[in-house]
N, C-alpha and C positions, 0 to 999 in steps of 0.2 A: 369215584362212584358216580352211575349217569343219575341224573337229576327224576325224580319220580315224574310217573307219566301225568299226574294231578298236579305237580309244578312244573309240569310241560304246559297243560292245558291253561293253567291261570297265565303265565308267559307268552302264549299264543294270542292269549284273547286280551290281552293288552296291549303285545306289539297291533295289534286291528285295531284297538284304542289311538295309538301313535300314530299309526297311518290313516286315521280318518282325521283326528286332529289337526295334521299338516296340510292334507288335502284340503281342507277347512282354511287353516289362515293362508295358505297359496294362490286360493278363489278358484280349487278344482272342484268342489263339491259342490253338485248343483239340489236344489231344491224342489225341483222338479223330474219326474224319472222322464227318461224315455219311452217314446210308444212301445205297445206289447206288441206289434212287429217286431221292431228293433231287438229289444230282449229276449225273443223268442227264435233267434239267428241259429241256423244248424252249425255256422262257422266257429271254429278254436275261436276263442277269445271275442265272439260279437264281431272280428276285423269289418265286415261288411257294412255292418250298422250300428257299432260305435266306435268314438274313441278308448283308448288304453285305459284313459283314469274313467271313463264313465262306464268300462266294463269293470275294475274294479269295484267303483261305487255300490253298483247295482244286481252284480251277477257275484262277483268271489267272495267281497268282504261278506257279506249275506251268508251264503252257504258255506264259508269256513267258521263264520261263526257258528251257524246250526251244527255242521260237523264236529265241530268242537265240543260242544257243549253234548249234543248226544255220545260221545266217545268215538266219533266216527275216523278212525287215521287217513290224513291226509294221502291224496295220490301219490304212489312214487315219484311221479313226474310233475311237481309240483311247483318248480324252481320257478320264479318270473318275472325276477330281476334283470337278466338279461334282456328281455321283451320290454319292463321300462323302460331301464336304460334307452332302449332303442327307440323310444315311441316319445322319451320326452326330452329327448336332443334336439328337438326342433322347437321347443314350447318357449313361449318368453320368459314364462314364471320360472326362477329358479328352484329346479326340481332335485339337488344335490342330497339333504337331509330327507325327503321322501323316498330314494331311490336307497339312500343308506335304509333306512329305516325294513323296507321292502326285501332287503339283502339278507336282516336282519330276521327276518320273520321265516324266510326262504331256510334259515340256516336252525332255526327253530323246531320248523316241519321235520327237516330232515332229522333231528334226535330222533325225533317222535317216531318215527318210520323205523330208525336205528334200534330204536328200545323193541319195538315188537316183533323182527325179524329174528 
């Protein structure tokens, strides 16, 4: 039996719990946002004017939260692990348990999307 969509939402909004946590002890969570240029970027993902984890930060965690909590189902195309993956291949901080984590949340949305179709 798939898991109810009200134990989808409490499991979403925790794995964003987890991923802000790690970002936190890795030292990707900055304290300070970026300029409303930057965040106001017509580009997928900020690429132009931010990085991966500060669009995270400041643009998805955000708005998956609000999505969430108003019942709002994630995009289809929501996956964006792959996109870590690629973005923090270069980083010094070891991003492995982030990137799980990330995978994990991906794999999350996706029920969610699964239940309502």
């Amino acid at each position: 039996m798939p898991p109810s969509t009200d134990n989808l939402h409490q499991a979403l909004l925790s794995q964003l719990d987890l991923i802000e946590q790690e970002m936190r002890q890795i030292g990707l969570w900055a304290s300070e946002p970026p300029s409303s240029e930057a965040l106001a970027s017509q580009m997928p993902f900020c690429y132009d004017t931010l990085f991966f984890h500060e669009w995270l930060q400041w643009i998805f965690i955000p708005r998956m939260r609000a999505m969430i909590l108003a019942g709002i189902r994630p995009p289809a195309a929501c996956v964006i692990a792959p996109l870590a993956q690629h973005s923090f291949a270069e980083m010094a901080q070891e991003t492995t348990k982030l990137e799980a984590l990330i995978e994990h949340f991906d794999a999350l949305a996706e029920q969610w999307i699964d239940i309502d179709t």
